[in-house]
C-alpha positions as CSV (number, residue, x, y, z in Angstrom):
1,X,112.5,53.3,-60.1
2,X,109.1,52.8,-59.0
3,X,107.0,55.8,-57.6
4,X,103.8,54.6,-56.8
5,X,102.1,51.5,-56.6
6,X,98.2,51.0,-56.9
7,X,96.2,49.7,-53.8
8,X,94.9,46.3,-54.8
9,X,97.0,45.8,-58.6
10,X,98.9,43.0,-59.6
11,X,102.2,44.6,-58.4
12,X,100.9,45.7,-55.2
13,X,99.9,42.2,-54.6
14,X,103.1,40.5,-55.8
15,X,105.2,42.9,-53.0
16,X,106.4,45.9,-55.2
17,X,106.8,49.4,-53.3
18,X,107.8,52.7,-53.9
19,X,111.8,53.0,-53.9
20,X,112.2,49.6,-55.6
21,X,114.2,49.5,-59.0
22,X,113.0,47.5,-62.1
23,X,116.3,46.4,-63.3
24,X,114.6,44.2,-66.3
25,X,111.7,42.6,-67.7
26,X,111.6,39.1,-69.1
27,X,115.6,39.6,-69.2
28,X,115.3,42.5,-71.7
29,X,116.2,45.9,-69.9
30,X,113.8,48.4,-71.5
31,X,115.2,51.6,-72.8
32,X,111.9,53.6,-72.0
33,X,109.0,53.3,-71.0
34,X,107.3,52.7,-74.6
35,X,109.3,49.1,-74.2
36,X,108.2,48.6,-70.7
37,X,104.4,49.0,-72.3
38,X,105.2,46.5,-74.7
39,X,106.8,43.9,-72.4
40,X,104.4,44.1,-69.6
41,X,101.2,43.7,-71.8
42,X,101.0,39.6,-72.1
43,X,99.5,37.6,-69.0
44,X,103.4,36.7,-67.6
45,X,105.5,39.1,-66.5
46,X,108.6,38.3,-64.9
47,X,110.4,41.1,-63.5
48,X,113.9,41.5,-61.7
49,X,113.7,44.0,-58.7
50,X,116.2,45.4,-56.7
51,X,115.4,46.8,-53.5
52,X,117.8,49.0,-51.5
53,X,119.5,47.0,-48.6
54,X,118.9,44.0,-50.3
55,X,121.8,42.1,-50.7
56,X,120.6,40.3,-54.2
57,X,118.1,41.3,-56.6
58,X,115.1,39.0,-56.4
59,X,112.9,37.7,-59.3
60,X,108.8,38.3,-59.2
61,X,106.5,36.5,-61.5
62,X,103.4,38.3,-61.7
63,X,100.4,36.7,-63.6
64,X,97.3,38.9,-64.6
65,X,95.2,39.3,-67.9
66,X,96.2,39.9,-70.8
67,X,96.7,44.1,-71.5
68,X,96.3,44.8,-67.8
69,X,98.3,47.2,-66.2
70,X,100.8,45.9,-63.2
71,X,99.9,49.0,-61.7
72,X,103.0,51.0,-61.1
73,X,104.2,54.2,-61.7
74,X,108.1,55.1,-62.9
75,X,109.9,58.0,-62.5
76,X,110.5,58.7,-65.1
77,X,109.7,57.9,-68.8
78,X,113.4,57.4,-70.7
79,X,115.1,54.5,-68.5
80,X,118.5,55.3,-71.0
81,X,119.3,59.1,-70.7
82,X,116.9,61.7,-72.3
83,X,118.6,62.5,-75.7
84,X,118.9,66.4,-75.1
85,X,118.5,69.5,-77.7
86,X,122.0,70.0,-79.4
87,X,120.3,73.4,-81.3
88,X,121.6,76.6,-80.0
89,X,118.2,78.2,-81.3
90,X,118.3,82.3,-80.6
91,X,115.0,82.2,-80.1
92,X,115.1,79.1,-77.7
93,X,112.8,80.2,-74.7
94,X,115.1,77.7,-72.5
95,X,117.9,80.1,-72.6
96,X,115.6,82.8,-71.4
97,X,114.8,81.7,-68.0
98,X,116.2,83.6,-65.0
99,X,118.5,82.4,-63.0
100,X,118.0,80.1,-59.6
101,X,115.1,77.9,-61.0
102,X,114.4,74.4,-60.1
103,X,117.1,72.3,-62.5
104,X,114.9,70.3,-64.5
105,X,113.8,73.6,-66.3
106,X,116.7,74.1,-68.1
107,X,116.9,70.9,-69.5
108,X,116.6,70.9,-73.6
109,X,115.0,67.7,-74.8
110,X,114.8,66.7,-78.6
111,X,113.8,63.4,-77.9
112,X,111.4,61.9,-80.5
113,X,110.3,59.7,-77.4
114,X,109.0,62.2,-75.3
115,X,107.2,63.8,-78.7
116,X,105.1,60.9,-79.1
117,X,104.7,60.5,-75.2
118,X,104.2,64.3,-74.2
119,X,103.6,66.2,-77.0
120,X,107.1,67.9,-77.2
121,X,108.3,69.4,-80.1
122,X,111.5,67.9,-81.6
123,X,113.5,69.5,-84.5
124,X,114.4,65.7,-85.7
125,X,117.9,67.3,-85.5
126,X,119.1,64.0,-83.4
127,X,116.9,61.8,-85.6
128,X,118.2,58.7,-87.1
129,X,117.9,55.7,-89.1
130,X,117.3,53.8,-86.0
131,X,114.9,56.2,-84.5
132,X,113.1,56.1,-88.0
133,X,112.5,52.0,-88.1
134,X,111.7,52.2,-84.7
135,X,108.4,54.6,-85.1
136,X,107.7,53.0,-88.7
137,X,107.6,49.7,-87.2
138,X,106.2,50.6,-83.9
139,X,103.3,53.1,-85.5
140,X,104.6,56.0,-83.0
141,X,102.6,58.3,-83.8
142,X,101.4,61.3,-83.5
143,X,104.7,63.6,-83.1
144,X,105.2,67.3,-82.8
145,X,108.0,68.6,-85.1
146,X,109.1,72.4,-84.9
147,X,109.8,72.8,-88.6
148,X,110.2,77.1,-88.4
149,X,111.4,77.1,-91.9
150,X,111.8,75.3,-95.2
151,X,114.5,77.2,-96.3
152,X,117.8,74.5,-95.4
153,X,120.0,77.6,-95.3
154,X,117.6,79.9,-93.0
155,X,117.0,76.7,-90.7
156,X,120.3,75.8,-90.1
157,X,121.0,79.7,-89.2
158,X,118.0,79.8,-86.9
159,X,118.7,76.1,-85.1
160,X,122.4,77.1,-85.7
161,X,123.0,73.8,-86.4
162,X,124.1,72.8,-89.9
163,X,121.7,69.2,-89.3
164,X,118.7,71.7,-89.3
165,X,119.4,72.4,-93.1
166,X,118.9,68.4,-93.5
167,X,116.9,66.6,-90.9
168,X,113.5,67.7,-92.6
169,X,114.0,64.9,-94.9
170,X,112.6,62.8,-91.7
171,X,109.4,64.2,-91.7
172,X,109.1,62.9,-95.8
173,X,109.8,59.6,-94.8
174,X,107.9,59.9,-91.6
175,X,104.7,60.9,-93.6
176,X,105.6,58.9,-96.5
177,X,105.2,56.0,-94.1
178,X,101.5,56.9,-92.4
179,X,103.4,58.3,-89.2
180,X,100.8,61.5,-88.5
181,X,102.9,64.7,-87.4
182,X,102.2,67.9,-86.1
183,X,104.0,70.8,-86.9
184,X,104.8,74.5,-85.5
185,X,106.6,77.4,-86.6
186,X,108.2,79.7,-84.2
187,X,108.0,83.2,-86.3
188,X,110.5,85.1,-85.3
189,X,110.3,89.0,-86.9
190,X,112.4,89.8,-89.8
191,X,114.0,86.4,-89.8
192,X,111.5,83.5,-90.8
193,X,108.6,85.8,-91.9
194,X,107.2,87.2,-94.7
195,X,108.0,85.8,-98.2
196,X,110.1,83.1,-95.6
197,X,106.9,82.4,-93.5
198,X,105.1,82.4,-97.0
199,X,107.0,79.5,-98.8
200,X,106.7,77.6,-95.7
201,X,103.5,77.5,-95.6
202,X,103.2,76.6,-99.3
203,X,105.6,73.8,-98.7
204,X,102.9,72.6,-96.0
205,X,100.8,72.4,-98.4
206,X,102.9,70.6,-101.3
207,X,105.7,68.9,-100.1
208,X,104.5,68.2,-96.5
209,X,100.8,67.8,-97.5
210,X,100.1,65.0,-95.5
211,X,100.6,67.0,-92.1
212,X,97.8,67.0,-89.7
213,X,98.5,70.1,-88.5
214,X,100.7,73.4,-88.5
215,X,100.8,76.1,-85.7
216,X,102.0,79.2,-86.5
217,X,103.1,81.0,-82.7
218,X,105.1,84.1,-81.8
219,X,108.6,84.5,-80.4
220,X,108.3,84.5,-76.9
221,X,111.1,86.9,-75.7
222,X,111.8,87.6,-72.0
223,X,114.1,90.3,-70.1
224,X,116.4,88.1,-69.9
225,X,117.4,87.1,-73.7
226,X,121.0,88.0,-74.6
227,X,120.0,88.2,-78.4
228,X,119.9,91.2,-80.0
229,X,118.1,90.2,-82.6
230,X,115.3,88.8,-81.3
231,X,111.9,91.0,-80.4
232,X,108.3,91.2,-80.6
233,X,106.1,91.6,-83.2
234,X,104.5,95.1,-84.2
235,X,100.8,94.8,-84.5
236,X,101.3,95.8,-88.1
237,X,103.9,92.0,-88.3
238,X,101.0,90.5,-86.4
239,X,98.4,91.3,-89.1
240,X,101.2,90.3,-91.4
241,X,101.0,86.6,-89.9
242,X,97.5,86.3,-89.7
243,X,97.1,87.3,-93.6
244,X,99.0,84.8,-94.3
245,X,97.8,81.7,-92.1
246,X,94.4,82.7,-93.1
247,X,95.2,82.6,-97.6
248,X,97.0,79.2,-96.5
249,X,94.7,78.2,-94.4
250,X,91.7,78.9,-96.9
251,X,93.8,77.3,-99.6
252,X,94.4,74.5,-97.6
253,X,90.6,74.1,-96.4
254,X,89.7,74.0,-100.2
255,X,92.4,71.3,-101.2
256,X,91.9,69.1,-98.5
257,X,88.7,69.9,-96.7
258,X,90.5,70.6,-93.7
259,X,92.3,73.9,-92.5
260,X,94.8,72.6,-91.2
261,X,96.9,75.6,-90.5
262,X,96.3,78.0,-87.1
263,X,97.7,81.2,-85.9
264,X,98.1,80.9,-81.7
265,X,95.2,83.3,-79.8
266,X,98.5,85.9,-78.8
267,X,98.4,86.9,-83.0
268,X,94.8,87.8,-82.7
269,X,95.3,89.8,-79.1
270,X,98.5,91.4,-80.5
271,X,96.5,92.4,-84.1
272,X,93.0,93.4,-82.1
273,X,90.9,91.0,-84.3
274,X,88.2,88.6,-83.2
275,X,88.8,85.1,-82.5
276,X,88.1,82.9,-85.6
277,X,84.4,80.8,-84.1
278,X,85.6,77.2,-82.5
279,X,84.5,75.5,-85.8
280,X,87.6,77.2,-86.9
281,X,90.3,74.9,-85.4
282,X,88.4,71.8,-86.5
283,X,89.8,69.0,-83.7
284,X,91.8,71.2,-81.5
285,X,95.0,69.5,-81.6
286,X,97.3,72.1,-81.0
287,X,95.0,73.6,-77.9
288,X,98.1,73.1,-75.8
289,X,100.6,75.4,-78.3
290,X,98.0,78.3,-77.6
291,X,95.8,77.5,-80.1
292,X,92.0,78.1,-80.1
293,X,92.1,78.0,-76.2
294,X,90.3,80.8,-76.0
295,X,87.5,79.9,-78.3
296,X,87.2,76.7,-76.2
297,X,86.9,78.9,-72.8
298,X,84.2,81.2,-74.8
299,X,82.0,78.1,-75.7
300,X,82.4,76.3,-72.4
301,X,81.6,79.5,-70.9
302,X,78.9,80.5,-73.0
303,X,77.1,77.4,-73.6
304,X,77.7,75.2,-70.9
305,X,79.2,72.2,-72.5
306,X,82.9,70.6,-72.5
307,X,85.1,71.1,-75.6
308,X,87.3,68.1,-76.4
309,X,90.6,68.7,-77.9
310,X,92.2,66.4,-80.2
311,X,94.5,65.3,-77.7
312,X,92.5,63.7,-75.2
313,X,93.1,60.0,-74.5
314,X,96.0,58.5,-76.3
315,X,99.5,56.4,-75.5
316,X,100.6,58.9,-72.7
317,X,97.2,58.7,-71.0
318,X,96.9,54.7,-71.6
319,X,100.4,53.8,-70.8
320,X,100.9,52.1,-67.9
321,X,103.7,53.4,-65.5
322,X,104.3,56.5,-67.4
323,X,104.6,59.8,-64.9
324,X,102.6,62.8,-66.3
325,X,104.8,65.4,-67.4
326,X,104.4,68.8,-69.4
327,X,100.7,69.9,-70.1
328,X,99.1,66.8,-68.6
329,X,100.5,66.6,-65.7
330,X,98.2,66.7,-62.8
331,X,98.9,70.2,-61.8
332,X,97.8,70.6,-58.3
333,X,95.1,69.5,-55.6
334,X,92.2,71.4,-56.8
335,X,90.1,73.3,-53.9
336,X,86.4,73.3,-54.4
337,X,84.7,76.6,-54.1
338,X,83.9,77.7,-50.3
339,X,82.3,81.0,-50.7
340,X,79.3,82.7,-52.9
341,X,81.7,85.8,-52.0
342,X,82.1,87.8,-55.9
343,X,85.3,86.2,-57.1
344,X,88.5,87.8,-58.2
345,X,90.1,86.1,-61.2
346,X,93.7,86.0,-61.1
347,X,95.3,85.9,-64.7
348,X,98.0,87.1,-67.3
349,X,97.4,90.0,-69.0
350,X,96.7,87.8,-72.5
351,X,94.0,86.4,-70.3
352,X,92.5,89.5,-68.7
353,X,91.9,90.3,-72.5
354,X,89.7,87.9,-73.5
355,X,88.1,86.7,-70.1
356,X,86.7,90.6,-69.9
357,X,85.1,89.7,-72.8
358,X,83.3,86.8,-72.4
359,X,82.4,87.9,-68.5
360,X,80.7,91.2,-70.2
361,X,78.9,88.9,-72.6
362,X,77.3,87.1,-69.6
363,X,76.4,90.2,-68.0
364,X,79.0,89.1,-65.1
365,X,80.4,93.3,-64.4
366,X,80.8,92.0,-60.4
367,X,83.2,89.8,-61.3
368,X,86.6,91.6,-61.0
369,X,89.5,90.3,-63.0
370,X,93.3,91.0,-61.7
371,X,95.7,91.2,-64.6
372,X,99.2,90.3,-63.0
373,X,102.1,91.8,-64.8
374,X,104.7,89.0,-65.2
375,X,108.1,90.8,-63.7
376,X,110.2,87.6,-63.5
377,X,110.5,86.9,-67.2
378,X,109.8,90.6,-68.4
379,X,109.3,91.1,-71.8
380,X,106.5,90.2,-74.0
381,X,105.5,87.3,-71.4
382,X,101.8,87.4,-71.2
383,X,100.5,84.4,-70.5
384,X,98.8,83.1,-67.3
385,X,101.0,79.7,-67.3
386,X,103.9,81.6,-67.0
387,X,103.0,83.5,-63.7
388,X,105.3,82.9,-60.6
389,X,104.4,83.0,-56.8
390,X,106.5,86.4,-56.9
391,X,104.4,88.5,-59.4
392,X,101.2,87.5,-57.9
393,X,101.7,88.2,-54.1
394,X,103.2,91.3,-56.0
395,X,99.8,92.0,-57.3
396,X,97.5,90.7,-54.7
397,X,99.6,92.9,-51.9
398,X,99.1,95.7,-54.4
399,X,95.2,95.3,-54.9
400,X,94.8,95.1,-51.0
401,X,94.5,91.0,-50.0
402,X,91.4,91.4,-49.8
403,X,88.4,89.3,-51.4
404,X,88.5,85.6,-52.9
405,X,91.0,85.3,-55.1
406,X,90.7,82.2,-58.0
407,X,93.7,80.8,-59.7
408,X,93.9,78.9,-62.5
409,X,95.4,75.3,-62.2
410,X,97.6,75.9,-65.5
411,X,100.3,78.0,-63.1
412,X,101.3,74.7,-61.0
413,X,102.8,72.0,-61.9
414,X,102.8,69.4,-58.3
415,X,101.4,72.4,-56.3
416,X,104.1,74.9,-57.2
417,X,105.1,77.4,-59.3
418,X,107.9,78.3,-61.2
419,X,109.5,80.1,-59.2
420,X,109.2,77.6,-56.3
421,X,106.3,78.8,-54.4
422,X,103.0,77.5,-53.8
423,X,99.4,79.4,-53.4
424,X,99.7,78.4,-49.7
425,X,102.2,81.1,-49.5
426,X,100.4,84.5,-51.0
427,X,98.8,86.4,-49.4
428,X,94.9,86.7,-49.6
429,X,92.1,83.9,-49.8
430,X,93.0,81.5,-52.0
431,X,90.9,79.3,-54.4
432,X,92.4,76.9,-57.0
433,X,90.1,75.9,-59.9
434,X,90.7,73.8,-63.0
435,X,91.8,75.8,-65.8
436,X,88.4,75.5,-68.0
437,X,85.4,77.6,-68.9
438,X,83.5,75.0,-67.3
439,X,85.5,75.3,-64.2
440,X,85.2,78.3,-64.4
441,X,81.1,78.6,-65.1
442,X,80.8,76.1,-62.2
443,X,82.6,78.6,-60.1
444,X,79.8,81.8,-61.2
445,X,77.1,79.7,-61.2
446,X,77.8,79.3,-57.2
447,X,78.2,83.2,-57.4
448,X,76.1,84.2,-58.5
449,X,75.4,87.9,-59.9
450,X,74.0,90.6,-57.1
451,X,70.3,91.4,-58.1
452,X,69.0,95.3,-58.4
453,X,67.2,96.0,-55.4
454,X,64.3,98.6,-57.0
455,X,64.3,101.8,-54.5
């Protein structure tokens, strides 16, 4: 179904409109909407619309140049049915969530489609020969694949699926055949680390040698996990991990000339070391797993200038009609600032760590930072993405509703949070910003620091 059609485009001028269904193109009914790329790119495009409270469907010939969008936007981007997650992984965060949340949450995707599209991680699990030519002949790549462990045995336990013990063998022929892959590794404590997490890594570096990346992230674990044997790390395991991604990563670094292999920022919090320098995570590609974000906010905050990640531009930018999901979804209207009034910086309590840092390195002590304790999901949930209408009013009410509070962008996804709300609703002023240091330094530069009056 069509969403949204742009003022002045082809399909605006050939009489498409929201609410109208593309049944096919050039009689071929495209699967997703990698297809629908394909088959509206030539200078021809004949397309079969049905409109509700038509009586027939009506064909529309649209000619425009060659590789020009029609300008349309679908809702969604799998036309057949989004091939779901059939792992019952105890560490899944999916099976975490509280009760009474918007549907769409709790659906599991292992879709290879939405990997290349979104940057979703897929366990290959559902993978098949099919899905293999189709990505070798179609050069879909980059994908994200959740590897955890190279152990068969130990992978099937953890995806507790016995396809998790064999479906790596995709990823050789994937990489055998050019497709570039990213990979991550959920550690889990006392399951997948140590001498596990250690072979893994050496099999990154022999048998899957030709992956572009590997992030190495914590178990998220909430309040609300009904597996006793999942829980966080100690600081002591923490240090553990980061030994080891750091010998890998040097070995790795000599071999190849690139690192390749990163620990997410919430090791380096949970250990109390200092974040590696930015030169560190070479191209940034796994900036969205948690992953040298906060060196990025130190430079742009520090020096002024835009870090590009890895992932910038791409199919799921270029694509014409895709909707923006996940990361890159256009999370909310952003306000611009309206007061030189000293700012209160709303944030997780990861983020409290390391903005209080970087503000003291600027000399910025009037800038106040509210750390808001995430009660919805509980446990070791720290992160400011993760934040819920609920928990901040909580904090806000608690801190007085007073003052000019600034939330980050990366809590809304179309103006709301998880929990339903919207920053409409709490209580206090309200500011939304983009979630960057150079947001953010925008935002300080128009607030600027109150000067010592000498008595």
């Amino acid at each position: 179904m069509i969403s949204e059609v742009a003022e002045g485009s082809p399909a605006a001028i050939a009489g498409l409109a929201p609410g109208d269904t593309v049944v096919s193109i050039n009689d071929v009914v495209p699967l997703d909407v990698i297809e629908y790329q394909q088959l509206v790119d030539g200078p021809f495009v004949q397309l079969l619309i049905r409109r509700e409270g038509a009586l027939l469907d009506r064909r529309v010939t649209i000619e425009k140049d060659a590789g020009a969008p029609l300008g349309i936007r679908v809702d969604s981007a799998v036309f057949d049915r989004i091939r779901t997650c059939d792992n019952h992984c105890e560490f899944c965060f999916i099976y975490q969530l509280p009760k009474g949340m918007r549907r769409s949450l709790y659906l599991k995707d292992d879709d290879y489609r939405l990997s290349f599209l979104y940057g979703n991680f897929t366990t290959l699990t559902r993978f098949t020969e099919l899905d293999a030519e189709r990505v070798i002949t179609e050069r879909l790549s980059p994908l994200y694949v959740s590897i955890h462990t190279t152990d068969p045995d130990l992978r099937a336990a953890m995806l507790r699926n016995q396809r998790g013990a064999t479906s790596l063998r995709w990823l050789d022929e994937l990489l055998r055949a050019g497709i570039e892959v990213h990979g991550q590794i959920v550690v889990c404590p006392g399951v997948n680390d140590g001498e596990h997490l250690a072979r893994t890594l050496g099999d990154t570096l022999d048998r899957f040698g030709d992956l572009l990346s590997i992030g190495v992230v914590p178990l998220g674990i909430s309040d609300h996990s009904n597996e006793p044997g999942m829980r966080a790390h100690t600081t002591k395991e923490a240090n553990d991990v980061l030994d080891l991604v750091t010998r890998f990563g040097d070995a790795s670094l000599a071999l190849t000339g690139r690192r390749r292999i990163y620990a997410a920022d919430e090791y380096y919090l949970l250990a109390g070391r200092p974040f590696p320098p930015l030169s560190h995570y070479e191209d940034l590609t796994q900036v969205e797993n948690g992953i040298g974000m906060s060196a990025a906010l130190r430079t742009e905050l520090l020096e002024g200038r835009r870090v590009t990640t890895g992932n910038e531009g791409g199919f799921f930018q270029a694509v014409d009609g895709a909707p923006p999901w996940g990361y890159r979804a256009v999370r909310s209207a952003l306000d611009s600032p309206r007061s030189t009034e000293p700012p209160v910086l709303l944030t997780g309590t990861y983020g409290a760590m390391v903005l209080r840092s970087v503000l003291d390195e600027l000399d910025r002590s009037d800038v106040e930072i509210l750390a808001v304790q995430n009660h919805f999901f509980g446990g070791n949930i720290g992160v400011t993405g993760l934040l819920t209408a609920q928990d901040l009013t909580t904090a806000i009410n608690a801190h007085g509703a007073h003052g000019r509070y600034i939330l980050p962008d990366i809590c809304l996804h179309e103006g709301r949070f998880l929990d339903g709300g919207t920053p409409e609703e709490l209580p206090g002023t309200i500011e939304v910003i983009e979630t960057s240091g150079m947001a953010l330094a925008a935002l300080l530069q128009q607030s600027p620091a109150p000067t010592e009056v000498p008595s």
